[in-house]
C-alpha positions in Angstrom: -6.7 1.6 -1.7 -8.7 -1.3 0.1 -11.9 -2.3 -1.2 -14.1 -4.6 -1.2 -15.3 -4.0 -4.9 -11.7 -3.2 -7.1 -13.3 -3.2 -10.5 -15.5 -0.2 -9.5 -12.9 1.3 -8.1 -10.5 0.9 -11.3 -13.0 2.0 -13.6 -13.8 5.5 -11.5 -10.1 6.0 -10.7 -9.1 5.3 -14.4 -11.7 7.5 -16.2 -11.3 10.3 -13.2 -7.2 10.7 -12.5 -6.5 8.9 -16.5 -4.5 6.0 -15.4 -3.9 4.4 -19.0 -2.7 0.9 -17.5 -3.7 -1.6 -14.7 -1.5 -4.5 -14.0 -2.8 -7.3 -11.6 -0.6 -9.6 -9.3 -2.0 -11.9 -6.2 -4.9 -9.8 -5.3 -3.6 -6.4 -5.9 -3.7 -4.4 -8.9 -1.3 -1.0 -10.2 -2.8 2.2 -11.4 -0.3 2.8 -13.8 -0.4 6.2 -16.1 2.8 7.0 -18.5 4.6 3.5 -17.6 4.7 4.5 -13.9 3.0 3.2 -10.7 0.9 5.8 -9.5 -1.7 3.9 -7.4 -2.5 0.2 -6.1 -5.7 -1.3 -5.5 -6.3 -4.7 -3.0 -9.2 -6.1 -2.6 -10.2 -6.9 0.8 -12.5 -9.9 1.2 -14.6 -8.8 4.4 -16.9 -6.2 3.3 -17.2 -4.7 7.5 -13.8 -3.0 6.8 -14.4 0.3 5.1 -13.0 1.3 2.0 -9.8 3.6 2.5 -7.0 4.7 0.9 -3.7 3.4 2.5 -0.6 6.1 1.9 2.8 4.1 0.9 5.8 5.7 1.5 9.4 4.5 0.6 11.7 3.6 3.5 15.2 1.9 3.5 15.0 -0.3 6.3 11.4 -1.7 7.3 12.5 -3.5 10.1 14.1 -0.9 11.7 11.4 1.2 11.5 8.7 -0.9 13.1 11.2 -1.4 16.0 10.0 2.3 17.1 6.5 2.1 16.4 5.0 0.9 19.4 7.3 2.9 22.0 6.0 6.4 20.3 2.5 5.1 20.6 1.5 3.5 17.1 0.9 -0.3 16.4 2.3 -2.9 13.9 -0.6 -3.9 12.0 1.6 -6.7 9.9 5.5 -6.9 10.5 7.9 -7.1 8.2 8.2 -11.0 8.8 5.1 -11.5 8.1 4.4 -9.4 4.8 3.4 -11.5 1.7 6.6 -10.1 0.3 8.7 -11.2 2.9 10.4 -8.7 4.6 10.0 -5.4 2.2 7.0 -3.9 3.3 5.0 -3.4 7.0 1.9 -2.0 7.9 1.3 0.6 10.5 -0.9 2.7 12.3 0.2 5.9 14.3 -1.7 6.9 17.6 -4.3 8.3 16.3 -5.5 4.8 14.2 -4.2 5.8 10.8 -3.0 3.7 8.9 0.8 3.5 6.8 2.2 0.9 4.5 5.8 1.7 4.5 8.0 0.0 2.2 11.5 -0.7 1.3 12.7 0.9 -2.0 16.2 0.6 -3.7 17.6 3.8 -3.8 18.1 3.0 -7.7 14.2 2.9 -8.1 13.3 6.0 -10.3 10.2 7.4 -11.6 7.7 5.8 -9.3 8.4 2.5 -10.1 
């Protein structure tokens, strides 16, 4: 999720979906329930862009992937290259405006993690 107020967000989210851990890292925090990742929170600093929740889904090659975007239509929000984790994770949006993180995930990665 992006919002511009992650504390009220945490405490809703926590008390209405029981996430029983949040860890925090450079601006974003995990939802964490049962020792696994189940959400992430960033707080965005300008307070014109609306809250939303931003689906994640795994991928195994990033790059490759926002190669395509633009030719069927969508738009690279952030490339790979210019992630903060260098690389691993790009934003989209399709056509239509919405938006997609899609991120790179060993295949060994189990349990949401």
């Amino acid at each position: 999720m992006w919002t511009a107020d992650s504390k009220s967000s945490e405490t809703f989210y926590a008390a209405v979906l029981g996430y029983d851990q949040i860890h925090s890292k450079c601006g974003y925090d995990v939802l964490m329930r049962d020792h696994k990742w189940r959400a992430g929170i960033r707080e965005i600093k300008d307070e014109r862009q609306p809250q939303r929740w931003i689906p994640v889904v795994r991928v195994a090659d990033p790059h490759a992937i926002t190669q395509q975007v633009s030719a069927l239509g969508g738009t690279v929000w952030i490339s790979p290259e210019n992630a903060p984790n260098q690389g691993e994770t790009a934003l989209i949006a399709d056509p239509t405006g919405a938006l997609l993180l899609i991120q790179r995930w060993s295949p060994a990665a189990k349990g949401g993690q």
